[in-house]
C-alpha positions as CSV (number, residue, x, y, z in Angstrom):
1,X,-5.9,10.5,32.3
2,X,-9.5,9.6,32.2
3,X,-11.2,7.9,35.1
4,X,-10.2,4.6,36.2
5,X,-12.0,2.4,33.8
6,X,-13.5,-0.9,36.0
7,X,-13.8,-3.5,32.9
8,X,-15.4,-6.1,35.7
9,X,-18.0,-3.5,36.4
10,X,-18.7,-2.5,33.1
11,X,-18.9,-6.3,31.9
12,X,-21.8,-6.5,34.8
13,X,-23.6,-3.6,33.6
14,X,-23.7,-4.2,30.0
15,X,-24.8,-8.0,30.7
16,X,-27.1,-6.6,32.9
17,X,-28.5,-3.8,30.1
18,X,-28.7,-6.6,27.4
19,X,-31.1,-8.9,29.3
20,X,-33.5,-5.7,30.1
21,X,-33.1,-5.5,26.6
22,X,-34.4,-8.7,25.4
23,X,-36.6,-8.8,28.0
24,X,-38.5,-5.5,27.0
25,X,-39.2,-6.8,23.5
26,X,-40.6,-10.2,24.7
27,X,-43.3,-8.0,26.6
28,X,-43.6,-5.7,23.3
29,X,-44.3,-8.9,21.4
30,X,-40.9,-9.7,19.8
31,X,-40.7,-13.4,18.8
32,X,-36.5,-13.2,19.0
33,X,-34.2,-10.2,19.9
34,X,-30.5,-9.9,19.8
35,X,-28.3,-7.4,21.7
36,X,-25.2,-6.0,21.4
37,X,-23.5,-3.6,23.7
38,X,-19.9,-1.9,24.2
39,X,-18.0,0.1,25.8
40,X,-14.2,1.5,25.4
41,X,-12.0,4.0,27.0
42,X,-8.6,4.7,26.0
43,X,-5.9,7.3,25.8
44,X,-3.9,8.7,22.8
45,X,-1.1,11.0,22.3
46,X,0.6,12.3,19.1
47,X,4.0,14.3,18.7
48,X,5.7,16.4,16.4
49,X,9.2,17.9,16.3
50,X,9.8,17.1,20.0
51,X,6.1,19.3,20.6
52,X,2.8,17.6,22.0
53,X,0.1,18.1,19.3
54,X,-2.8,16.2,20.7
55,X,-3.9,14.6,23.9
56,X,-7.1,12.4,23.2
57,X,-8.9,10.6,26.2
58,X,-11.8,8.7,24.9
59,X,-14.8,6.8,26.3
60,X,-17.6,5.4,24.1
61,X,-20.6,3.5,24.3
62,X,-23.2,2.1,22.5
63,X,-26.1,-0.6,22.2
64,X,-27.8,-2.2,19.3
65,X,-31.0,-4.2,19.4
66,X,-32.1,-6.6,16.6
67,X,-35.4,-7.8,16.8
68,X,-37.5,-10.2,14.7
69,X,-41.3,-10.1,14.4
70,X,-42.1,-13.4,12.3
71,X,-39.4,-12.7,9.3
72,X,-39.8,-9.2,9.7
73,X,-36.6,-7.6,10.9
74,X,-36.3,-4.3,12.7
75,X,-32.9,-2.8,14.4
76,X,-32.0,0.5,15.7
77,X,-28.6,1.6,17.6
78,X,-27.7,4.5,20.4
79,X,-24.5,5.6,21.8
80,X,-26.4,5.7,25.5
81,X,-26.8,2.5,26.8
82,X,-28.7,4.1,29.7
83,X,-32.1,2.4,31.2
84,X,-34.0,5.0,29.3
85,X,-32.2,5.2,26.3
86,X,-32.5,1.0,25.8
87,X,-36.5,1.2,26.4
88,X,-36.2,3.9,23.4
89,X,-33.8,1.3,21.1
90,X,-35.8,-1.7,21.4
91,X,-39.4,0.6,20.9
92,X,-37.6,2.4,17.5
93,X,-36.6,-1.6,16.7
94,X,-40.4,-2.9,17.3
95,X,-41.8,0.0,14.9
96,X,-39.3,-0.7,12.6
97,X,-40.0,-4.3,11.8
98,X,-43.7,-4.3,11.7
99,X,-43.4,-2.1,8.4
100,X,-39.9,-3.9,6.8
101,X,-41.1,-6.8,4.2
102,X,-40.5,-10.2,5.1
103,X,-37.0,-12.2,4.6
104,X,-37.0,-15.9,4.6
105,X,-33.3,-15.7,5.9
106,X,-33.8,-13.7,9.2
107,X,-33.7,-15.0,12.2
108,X,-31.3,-16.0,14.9
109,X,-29.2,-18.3,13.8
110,X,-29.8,-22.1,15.9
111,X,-30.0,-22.3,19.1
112,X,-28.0,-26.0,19.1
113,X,-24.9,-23.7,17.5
114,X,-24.5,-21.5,20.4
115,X,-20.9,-21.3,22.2
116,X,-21.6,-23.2,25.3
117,X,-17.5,-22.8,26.3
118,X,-16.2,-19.4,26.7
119,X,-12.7,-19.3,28.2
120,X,-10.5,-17.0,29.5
121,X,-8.5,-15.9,26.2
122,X,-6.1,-13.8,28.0
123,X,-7.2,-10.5,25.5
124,X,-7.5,-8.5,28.5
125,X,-4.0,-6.7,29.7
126,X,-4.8,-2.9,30.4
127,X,-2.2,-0.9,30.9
128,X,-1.9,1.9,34.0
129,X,-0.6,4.5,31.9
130,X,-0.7,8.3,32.7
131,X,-1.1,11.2,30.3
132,X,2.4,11.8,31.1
133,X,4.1,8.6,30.8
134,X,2.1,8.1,27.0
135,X,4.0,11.7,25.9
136,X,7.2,10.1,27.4
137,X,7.1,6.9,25.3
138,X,5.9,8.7,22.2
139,X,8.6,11.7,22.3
140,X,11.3,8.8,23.4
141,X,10.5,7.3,20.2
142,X,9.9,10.2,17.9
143,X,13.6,11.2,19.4
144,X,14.9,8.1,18.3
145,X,14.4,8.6,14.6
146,X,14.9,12.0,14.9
147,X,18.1,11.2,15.6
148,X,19.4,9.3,13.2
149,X,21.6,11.1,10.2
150,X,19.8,12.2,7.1
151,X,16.5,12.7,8.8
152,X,15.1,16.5,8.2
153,X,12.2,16.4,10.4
154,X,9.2,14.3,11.8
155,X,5.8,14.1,10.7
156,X,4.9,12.7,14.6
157,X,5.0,10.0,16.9
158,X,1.7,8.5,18.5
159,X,0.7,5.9,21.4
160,X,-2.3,4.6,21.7
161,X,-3.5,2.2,24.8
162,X,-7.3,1.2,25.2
163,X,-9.5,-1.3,26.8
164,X,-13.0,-2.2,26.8
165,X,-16.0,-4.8,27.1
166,X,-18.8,-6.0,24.4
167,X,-21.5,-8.3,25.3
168,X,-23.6,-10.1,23.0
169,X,-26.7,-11.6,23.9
170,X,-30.0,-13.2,22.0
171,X,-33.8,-14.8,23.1
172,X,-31.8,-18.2,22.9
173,X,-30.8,-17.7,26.1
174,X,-27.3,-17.0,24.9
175,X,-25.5,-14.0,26.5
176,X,-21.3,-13.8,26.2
177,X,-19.0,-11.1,26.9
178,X,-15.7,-10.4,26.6
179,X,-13.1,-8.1,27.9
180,X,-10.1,-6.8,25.5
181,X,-7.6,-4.7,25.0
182,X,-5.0,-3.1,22.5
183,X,-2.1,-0.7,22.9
184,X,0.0,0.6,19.8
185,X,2.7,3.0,19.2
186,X,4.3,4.5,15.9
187,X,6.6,7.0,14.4
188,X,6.6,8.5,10.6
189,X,10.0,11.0,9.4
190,X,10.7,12.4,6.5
191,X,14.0,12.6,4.8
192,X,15.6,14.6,1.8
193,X,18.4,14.6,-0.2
194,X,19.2,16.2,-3.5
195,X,16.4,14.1,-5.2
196,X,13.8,15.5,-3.1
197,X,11.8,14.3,0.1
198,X,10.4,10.7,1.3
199,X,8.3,9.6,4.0
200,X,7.8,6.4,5.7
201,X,6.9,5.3,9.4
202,X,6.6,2.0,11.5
203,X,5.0,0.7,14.3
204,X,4.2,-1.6,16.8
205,X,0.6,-3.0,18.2
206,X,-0.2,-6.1,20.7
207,X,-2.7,-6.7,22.9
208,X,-0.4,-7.1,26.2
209,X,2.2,-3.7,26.4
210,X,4.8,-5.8,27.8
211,X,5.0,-7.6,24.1
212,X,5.5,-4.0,22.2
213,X,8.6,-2.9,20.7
214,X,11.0,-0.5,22.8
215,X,9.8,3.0,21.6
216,X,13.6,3.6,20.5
217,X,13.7,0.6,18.3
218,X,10.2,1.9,16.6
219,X,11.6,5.0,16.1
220,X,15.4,3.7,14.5
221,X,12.9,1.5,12.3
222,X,11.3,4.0,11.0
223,X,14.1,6.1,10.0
224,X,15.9,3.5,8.5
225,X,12.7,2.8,6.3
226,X,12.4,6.3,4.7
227,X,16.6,6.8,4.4
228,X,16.2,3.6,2.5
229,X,13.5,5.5,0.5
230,X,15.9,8.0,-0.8
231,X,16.6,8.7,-4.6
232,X,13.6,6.8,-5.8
233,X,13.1,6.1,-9.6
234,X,10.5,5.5,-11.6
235,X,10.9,1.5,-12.6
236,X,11.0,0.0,-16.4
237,X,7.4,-0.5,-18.0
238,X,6.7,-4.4,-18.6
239,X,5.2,-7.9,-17.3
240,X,7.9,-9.1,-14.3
241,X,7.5,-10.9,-11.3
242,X,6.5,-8.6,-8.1
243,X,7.6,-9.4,-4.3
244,X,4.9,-8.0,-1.8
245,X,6.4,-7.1,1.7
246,X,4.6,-8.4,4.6
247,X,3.1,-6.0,5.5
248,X,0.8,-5.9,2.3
249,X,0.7,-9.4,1.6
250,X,-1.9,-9.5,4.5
251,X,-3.7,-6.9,2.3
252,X,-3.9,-9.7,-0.7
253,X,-5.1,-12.1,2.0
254,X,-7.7,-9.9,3.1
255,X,-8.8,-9.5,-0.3
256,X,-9.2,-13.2,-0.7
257,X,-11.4,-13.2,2.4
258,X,-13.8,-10.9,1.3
259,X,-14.3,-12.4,-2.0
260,X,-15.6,-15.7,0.1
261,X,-17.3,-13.5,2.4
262,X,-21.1,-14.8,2.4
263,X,-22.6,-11.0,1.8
264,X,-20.6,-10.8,-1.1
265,X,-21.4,-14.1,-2.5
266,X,-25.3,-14.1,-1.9
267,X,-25.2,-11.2,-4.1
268,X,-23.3,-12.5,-6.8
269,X,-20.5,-9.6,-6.4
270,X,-17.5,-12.0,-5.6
271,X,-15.1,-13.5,-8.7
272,X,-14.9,-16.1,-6.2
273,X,-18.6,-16.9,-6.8
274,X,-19.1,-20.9,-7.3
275,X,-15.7,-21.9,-7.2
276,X,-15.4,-23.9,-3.7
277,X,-13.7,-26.8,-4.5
278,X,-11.8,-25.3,-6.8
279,X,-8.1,-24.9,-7.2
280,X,-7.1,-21.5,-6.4
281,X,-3.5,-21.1,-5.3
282,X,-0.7,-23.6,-5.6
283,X,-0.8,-26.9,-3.6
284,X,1.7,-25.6,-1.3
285,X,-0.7,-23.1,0.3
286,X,-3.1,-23.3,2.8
287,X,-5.0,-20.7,4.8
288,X,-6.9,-21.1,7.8
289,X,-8.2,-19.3,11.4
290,X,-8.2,-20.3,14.9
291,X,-10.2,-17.9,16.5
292,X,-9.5,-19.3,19.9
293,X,-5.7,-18.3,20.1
294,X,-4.5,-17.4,23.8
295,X,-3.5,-13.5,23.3
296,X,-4.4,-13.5,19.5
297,X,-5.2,-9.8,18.0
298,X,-8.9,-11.1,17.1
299,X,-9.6,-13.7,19.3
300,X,-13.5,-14.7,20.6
301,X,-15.2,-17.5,21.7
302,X,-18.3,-16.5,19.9
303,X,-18.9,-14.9,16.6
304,X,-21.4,-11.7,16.1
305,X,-24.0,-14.2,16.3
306,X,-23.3,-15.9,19.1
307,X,-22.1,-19.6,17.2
308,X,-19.6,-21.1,18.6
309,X,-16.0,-19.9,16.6
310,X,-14.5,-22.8,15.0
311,X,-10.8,-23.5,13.4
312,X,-11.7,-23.1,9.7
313,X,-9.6,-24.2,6.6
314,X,-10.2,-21.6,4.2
315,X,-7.8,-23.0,1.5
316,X,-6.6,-26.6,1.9
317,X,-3.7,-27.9,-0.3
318,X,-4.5,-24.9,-2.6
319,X,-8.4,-25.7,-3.4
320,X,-11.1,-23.4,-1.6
321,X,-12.1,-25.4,1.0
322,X,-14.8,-23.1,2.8
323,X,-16.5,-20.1,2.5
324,X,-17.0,-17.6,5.2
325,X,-20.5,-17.2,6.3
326,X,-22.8,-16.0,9.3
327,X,-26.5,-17.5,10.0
328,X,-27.9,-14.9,7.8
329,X,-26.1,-15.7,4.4
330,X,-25.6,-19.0,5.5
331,X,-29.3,-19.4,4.8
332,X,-28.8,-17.3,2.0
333,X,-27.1,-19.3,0.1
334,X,-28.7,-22.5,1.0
335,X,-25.3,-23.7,3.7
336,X,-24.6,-23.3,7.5
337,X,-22.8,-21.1,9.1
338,X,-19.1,-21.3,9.6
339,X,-19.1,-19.1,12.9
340,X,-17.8,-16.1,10.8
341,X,-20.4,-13.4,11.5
342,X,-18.0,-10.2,11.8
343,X,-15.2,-11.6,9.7
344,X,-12.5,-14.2,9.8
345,X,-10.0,-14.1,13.2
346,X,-6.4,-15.1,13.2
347,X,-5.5,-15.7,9.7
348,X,-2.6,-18.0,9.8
349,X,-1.2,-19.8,6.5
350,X,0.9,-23.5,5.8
351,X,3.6,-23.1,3.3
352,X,7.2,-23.9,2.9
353,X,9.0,-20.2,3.8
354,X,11.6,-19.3,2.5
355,X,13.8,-16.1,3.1
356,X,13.4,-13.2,1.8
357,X,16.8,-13.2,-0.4
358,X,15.8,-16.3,-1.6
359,X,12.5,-14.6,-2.8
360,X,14.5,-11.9,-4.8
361,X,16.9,-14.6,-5.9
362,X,14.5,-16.4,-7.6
363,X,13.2,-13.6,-9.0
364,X,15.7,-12.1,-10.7
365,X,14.4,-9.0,-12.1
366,X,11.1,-7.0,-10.8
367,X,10.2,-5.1,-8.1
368,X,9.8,-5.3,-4.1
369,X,7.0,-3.1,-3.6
370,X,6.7,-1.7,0.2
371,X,3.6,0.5,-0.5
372,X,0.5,0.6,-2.0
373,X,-1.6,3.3,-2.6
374,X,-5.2,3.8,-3.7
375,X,-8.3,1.4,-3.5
376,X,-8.2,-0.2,-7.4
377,X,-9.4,-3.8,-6.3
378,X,-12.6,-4.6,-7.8
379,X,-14.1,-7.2,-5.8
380,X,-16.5,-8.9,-8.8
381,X,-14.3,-9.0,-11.4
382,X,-10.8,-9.4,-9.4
383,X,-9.1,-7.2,-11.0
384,X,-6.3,-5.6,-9.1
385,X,-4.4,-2.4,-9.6
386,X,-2.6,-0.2,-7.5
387,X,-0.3,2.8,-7.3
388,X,3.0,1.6,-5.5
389,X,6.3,2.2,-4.0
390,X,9.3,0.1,-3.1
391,X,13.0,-1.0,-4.6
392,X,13.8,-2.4,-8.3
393,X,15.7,-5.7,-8.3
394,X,18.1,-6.7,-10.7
395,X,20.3,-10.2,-10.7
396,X,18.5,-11.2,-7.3
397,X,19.4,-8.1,-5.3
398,X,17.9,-4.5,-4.4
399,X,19.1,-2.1,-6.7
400,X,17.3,1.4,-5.9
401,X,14.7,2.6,-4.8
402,X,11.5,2.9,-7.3
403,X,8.3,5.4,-6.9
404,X,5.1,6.7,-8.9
405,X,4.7,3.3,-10.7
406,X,1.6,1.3,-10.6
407,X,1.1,-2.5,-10.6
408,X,-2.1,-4.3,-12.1
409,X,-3.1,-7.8,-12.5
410,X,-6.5,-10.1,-11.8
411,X,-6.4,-11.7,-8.0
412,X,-7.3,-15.2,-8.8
413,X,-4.2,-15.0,-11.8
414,X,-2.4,-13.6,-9.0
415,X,-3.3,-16.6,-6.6
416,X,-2.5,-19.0,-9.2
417,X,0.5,-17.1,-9.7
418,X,2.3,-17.5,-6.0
419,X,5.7,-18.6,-6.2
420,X,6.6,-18.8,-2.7
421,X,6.4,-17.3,0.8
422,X,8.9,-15.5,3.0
423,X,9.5,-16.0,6.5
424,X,9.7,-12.7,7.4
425,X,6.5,-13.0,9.2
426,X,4.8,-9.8,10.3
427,X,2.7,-10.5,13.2
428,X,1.3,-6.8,14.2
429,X,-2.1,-7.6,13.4
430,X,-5.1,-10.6,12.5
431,X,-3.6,-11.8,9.7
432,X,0.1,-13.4,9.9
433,X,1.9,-13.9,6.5
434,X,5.4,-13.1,5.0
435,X,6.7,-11.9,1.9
436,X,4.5,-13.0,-1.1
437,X,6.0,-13.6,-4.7
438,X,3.9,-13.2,-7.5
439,X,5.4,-14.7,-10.7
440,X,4.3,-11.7,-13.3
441,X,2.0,-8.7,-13.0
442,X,1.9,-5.6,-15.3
443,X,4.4,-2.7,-13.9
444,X,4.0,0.8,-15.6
445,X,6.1,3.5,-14.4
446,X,8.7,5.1,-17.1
């Protein structure tokens, strides 16, 4: 195991490094400076057919100064966050922004928008786990699937566990920190039968150890997901409604948020451009964050500029009710900030649920796709389309399972398109959502 990793201590020190910071490029003539600085040490194991493949013990740094010389903006970044190696940042950062052109929208963002409250958001549970006792849990679940008929052999078992600090600071006087930490632990097998070989895995992730999965009932998952897998066809060619598992209906959420994300906007790259106010998904729906959640998997107090983190209602009653914006494209685009520098956290939505064999009930015939592959989402024009994986449904219920088809369509036609919501909520990561249905995209496979 690495050495015991003092998160108070390193919280003091990095708090301590940022005001040095800001303080050296006051004296070097900075008119505003901003700090961040992190550090993370953690421990990860990976199995394989009963055999330990890798041992990983990990402990990184790093520190990156922004400062601002009139609107003339210089940064530079090290993974030393040493006294020495700081004075060398913030000097790199100085040269840099007396030859960088000016930008009207640089700058801190105001000093009256500043989280003044920073509580205790109970992110922090590390976990006193030995080398040994990480191959134990991962070979306990790796055994698991193992185990289970009709799996050939295992393509590994892994357990992650880390914790760590980051500390942001600025010449407002701001300076907040927070401690975290996040422990996973998953399993992939692979099966075969006279049709050939599948793979699939599953996993568990939370930010307290005492909330993950027994390593046994990972492991059963994951075997029952790729025996399930077994005999896949390729589906019928046509327009039919498609049924997104959970676990990639956070995906289609995710590509909403980056089409309102402000860098994409202030460079007219989103299909979302212009449309707030507008009706995007059905009245049902409605999407919001609450970046202050007690144990949530993205929770702060303060966003990467230090503002204040707000609930925001992203979609209300199926209208875009916000976009997502930091001080920088904020003043981009004319707005204020919505205390989303570094993303959106907690992504939770409002809509009837239903379950998920009402879903294929009312769909009838189409497909229940489980995986996506590929990257085919093109941000300004929405259109969407993916290789996928999953079962063919027929009369309301799973039929078979379906491979080496693809499904395409155009997000906001897709938004539109939502016909309801399962309750099969999967909440492994930032963004909680069931089981989307999507009344018609295209399906090519045979």
């Amino acid at each position: 195991m690495t050495q015991a990793f003092d998160a108070v201590a390193q919280q003091s020190l990095l708090e301590t490094r940022a005001e040095a910071a800001l303080a050296l490029a006051r004296r070097l003539g900075a008119d505003a400076c901003e700090v961040g600085a992190s550090v993370d040490q953690g421990v990860g194991v990976n199995v394989r057919e009963g055999e330990v493949e890798t041992v990983e013990l990990s402990r990184d740094q790093g520190i990156a100064v922004t400062v601002y010389v009139g609107q003339r903006k210089g940064s530079a970044s090290s993974t030393d966050a040493s006294e020495a190696s700081i004075q060398d940042v913030v000097e790199k950062a100085m040269a840099i922004a007396r030859y960088t052109g000016e930008d009207p929208a640089s700058g801190l963002a105001p000093a009256d928008l500043m989280a003044q409250e920073l509580p205790d958001l109970d992110v922090h549970h590390p976990w006193a786990l030995s080398t040994e006792e990480a191959v134990e849990l991962a070979l306990a679940c790796e055994n698991a699937g193992r185990g289970q008929a009709g799996i050939r052999s295992s393509d590994g078992a892994g357990l992650s566990s880390g914790e760590g600090v980051r500390v942001y600071a600025n010449s407002h006087g701001f300076l907040g920190s927070q401690r975290g930490s996040r422990h996973s632990l998953s399993c992939m097998l692979i099966a075969e039968d006279e049709h050939g070989m599948q793979r699939d895995y599953d996993y568990t992730s939370a930010r307290d150890p005492r909330e993950l999965l027994a390593p046994e009932a990972v492991g059963e998952s994951a075997a029952r997901r790729t025996l399930r897998r077994l005999g896949g066809q390729r589906p019928a060619t046509g327009r039919m409604p498609v049924l997104f598992d959970p676990s990639l209906a956070s995906g289609l959420v995710g590509s909403f948020l980056s089409a309102i994300a402000g860098g994409a906007l202030y460079r007219q790259s989103s299909f979302l451009c212009d449309r707030l106010g507008d009706a995007l998904f059905p009245e049902w729906f409605s999407l919001q964050e609450k970046p202050r959640l007690v144990r949530g998997m993205a929770s702060s107090a303060f966003d990467g500029d230090g503002v204040a983190t707000r609930d925001n209602v992203f979609i209300d009653q199926g209208r875009l009710a916000s976009y997502m914006l930091s001080a920088y494209s904020a003043r981009r685009l004319g707005m204020e900030t919505t205390g989303n520098a570094g993303g959106a956290r907690n992504l939770r939505l409002s809509a009837p649920l239903e379950s998920q064999e009402a879903l294929l009930a009312r769909m009838d015939r189409g497909v229940l796709v489980t995986e996506l592959m590929g990257q085919g989402v093109n941000g300004v024009t929405g259109d969407y389309s993916r290789g996928a994986a999953g079962f063919w449904v027929e009369n309301g219920r799973i039929q078979h399972p379906v491979e080496e088809f693809t499904i395409a369509g155009n997000l906001a036609t897709m938004f539109r398109g939502l016909v309801g919501v399962g309750d099969d909520i999967d909440t492994r990561g930032s963004i909680h959502t069931g089981s989307w249905l999507i009344d018609e995209m295209t399906v090519a496979g045979s």
